[in-house]
C-alpha positions, 0 to 999 in steps of 0.5 A: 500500500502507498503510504508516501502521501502521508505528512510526518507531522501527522503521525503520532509518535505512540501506538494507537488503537481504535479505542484513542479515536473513541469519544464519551458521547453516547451514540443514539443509532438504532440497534443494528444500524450499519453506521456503527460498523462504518464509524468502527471502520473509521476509527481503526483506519486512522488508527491503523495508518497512525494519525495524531488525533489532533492532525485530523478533521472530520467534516459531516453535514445532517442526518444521521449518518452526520453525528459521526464526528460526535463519535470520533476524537479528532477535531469535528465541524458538524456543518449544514445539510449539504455543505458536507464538501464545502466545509472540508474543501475550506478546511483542507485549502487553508491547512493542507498539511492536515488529514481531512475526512468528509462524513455524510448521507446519500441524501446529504451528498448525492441529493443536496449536497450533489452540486458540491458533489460534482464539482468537488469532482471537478477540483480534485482536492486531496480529502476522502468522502465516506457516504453512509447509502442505505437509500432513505432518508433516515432521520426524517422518518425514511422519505426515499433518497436519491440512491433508491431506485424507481419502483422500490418500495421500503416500509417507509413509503406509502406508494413505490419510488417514482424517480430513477436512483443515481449511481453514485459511482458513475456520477464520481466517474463523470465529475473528476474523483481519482479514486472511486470505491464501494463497500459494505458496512458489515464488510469490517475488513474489507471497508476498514481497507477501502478507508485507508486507501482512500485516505492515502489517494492524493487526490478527491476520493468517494468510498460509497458504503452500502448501509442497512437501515435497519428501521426503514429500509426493508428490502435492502437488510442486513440478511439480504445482504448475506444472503448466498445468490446464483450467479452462472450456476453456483451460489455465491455470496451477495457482496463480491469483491471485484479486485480479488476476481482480477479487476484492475481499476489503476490507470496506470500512464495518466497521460495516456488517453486511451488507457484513461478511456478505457479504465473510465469504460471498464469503470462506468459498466461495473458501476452498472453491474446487473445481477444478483450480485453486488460488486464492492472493491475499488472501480477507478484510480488515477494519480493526477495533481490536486486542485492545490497543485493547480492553484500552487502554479498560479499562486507560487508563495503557496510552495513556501507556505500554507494559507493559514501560515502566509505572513500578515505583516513584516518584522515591523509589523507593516502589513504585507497586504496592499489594498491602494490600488483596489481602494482608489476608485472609492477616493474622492 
């Protein structure tokens, strides 16, 4: 695993284990909520690759899937209903040298939140955004969210789904993200891994986490997702992981068009997999610079200092800042 992203100054110099990013906030799922296991996942990740606590920022919006950062002892910003990305790109622009996690719901992220979605795409800030899907609405009585698909009908709806359900991978595909990946909320291992190595992905990074919801979504249960299927005449588990069956989602030559277009191909009908089964693993993965690369170029003292490190004055306390020339047209 690649571990060359990972700024020194992050790392703690004890060893940790998941019970250091464990707050006292008593924690008001419901029994049998997939967020424990994705919030245990996130605990061990950072345990695992050795963060400070205090070298770490969890970024949630609303919903339930957003008290994640109560759970977590890192610094946690609690935002507004959507904004999830919006916050976490402010955070990592002004101090890149920190680890930042974005947190959230499918409603949250892909409903929205879905501008800040794509054009977090777009930019290709280096920060992971882990979103807890279980297909509703979950801490407003279990409405339908935009990943339900058309016809559904969970306990929670009177009538069946009338809208077509986003593909959250596809939409990451076509706005921009370097590393798209899928897994499961009862899958520790598997999402435990999957986190890392979206943590460690220089670039904007989306791990979507299959979730049951245990109190609105009936079709999609924890049982249905262990359940053994058929799949080309022999039963096999539900879930499956697409990389230990030979996928390759590196591109390997970022520069070379016909490779990128091919994964991307390869990428997008994985994403559309139809069958009994559902595919979990990394889709895509491709190493190109950030957006603070990009804004480095154009902007080159962010090579010698962070935003929240660039001088405001002089030795002599002379501001650096020269604001005459924007202040001249108001000068009578």
């Amino acid at each position: 695993m690649e571990t060359t992203k990972i700024n020194p100054k992050n790392l703690s110099e004890k060893p940790l284990t998941m019970k250091d990013f464990k707050t006292d906030v008593h924690i008001d799922w419901c029994p049998g909520c997939g967020d424990f296991g994705i919030t245990a996942s996130v605990q061990q990740a950072l345990a695992e690759l050795k963060f400070a606590p205090w070298r770490v920022t969890m970024v949630s919006g609303v919903g339930c899937s957003s008290k994640t950062p109560h759970f977590i002892k890192t610094y946690g910003i609690h935002s507004l209903h959507g904004r999830t990305l919006a916050f976490a790109l402010g955070a990592k622009m002004a101090n890149p040298e920190i680890e930042v996690v974005a947190v959230g719901g499918d409603g949250d992220g892909y409903g929205i939140g879905a501008a800040h979605f794509v054009h977090a795409g777009r930019r290709n800030v280096d920060l992971a955004y882990i979103v807890y899907n279980n297909e509703v609405y979950g801490l407003t009585k279990g409405q339908a969210s935009p990943t339900l698909k058309r016809g559904e009908k969970p306990k929670s709806l009177p009538l069946p789904n009338v809208m077509d359900g986003v593909n959250p991978l596809a939409l990451a595909l076509s706005s921009g993200y370097t590393f798209i990946a899928r897994s499961y909320a009862f899958a520790g291992a598997h999402l435990k891994e999957t986190i890392k190595r979206a943590i460690l992905h220089r670039g904007m990074a989306l791990v979507d986490v299959l979730q049951p919801c245990p109190t609105y979504n009936d079709l999609h249960t924890k049982e249905w997702f262990a359940q053994m299927v058929e799949s080309h005449g022999q039963q096999k588990p539900r879930c499956f992981d697409i990389e230990k069956e030979g996928y390759d989602s590196r591109v390997k030559d970022a520069s070379n068009e016909e490779e990128v277009l091919s994964k991307k191909k390869q990428a997008f009908e994985m994403a559309y997999y139809r069958g009994e089964q559902v595919p979990i693993g990394v889709f895509y993965q491709i190493d190109l610079p950030t957006y603070y690369d990009r804004i480095a170029v154009n902007a080159p003292i962010l090579n010698q200092y962070t935003p929240v490190t660039l001088p405001t004055q002089d030795p002599s306390g002379k501001p650096t800042s020269n604001l005459s020339s924007a202040l001249a047209s108001y000068l009578v």
